[in-house]
N, C-alpha and C positions, 0 to 999 in steps of 0.2 A: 580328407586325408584318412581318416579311421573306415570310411566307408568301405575305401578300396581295399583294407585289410578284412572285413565283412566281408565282402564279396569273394575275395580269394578263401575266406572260408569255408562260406557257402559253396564254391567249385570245389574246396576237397569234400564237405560235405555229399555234394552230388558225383561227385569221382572220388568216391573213398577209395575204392577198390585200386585206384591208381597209387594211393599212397600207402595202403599197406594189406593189400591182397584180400579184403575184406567187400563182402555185398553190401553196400551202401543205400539197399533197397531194405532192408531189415527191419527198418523200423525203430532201430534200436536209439539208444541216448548216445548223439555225435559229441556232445558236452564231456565226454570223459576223453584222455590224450588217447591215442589211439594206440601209441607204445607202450601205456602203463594203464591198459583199460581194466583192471582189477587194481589200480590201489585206490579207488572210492574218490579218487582228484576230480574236482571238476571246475571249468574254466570260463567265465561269462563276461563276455564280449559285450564292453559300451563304445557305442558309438557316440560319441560329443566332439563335433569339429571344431568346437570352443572351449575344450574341456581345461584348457590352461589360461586362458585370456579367463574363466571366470572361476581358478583359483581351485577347481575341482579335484587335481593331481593327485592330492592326499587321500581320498579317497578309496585310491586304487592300490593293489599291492606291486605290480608291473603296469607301465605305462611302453604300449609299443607304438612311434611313429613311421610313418610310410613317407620314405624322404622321395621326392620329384623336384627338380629343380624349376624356379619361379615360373622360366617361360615353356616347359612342359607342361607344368600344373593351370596354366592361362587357358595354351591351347585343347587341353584334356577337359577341363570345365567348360569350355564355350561347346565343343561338341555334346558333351553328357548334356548340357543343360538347354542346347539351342538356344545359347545367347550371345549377342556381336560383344566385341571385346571392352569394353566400357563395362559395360555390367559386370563381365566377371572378375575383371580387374577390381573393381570395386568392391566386391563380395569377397577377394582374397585378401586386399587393402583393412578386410574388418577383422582380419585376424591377426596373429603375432604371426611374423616372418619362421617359415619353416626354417631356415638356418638358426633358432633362436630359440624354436622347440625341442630341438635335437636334446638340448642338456637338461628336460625331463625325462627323457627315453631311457627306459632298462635294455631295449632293445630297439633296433632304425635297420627298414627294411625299407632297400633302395628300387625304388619301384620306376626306376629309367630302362631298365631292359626289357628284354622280351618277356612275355607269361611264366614259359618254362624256368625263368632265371628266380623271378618273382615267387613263383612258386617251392623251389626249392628253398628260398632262404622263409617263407612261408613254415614251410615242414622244420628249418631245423629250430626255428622261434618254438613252432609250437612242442617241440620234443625239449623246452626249457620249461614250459610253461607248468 
């Protein structure tokens, strides 16, 4: 779940330039919001796909989940991971049901559409952040 919000970041990271006209070949620190790249804010992305089954929540100042519905989330993991559907059933089984994570979320970005849709709701999380 958090991965796929990495990875959308890492695409704006590598398409900065798409999100706010900027050369994303720069070198520069992507860790600052892109909208408020002078007020010293910076934003560090953990990945823990267990991050609330093992009570870590508190931790964090925002918690954003990447809601897919079950049999999305089934089918999108057996491809990613090149595994028949037992396994990853069982690998989702070891987590708390995404309908039941939602109510740690500051923010739930619905990642059933397309990229461009994903993206967008991408860009307005992180112009909160």
């Amino acid at each position: 779940i958090f991965k796929l919000f990495c990875d959308k970041v890492n695409y704006y990271k590598t398409n900065k330039r798409e999100f706010d006209g900027s050369d994303s070949s720069d070198n520069s620190d992507n860790s600052k919001s892109p909208d408020d790249s002078n007020s010293g804010k910076r934003v560090i992305i953990a990945v823990i796909p267990l991050m609330i089954e093992m009570n870590l929540q508190n931790l964090f100042d925002k918690i954003v989940i990447i809601y897919l519905s079950s049999e999305n989330q089934l089918k999108r993991l057996m491809q990613r991971e090149n595994i028949d559907e037992d396994r990853a059933a069982s690998m989702i089984k070891s987590q708390l049901p995404i309908d039941d994570k939602i109510q740690y979320a500051d923010f739930v970005i619905d990642n059933s559409g397309d990229l461009e849709n994903t993206l967008k709701q991408v860009k307005n999380v992180w112009k909160k952040l």
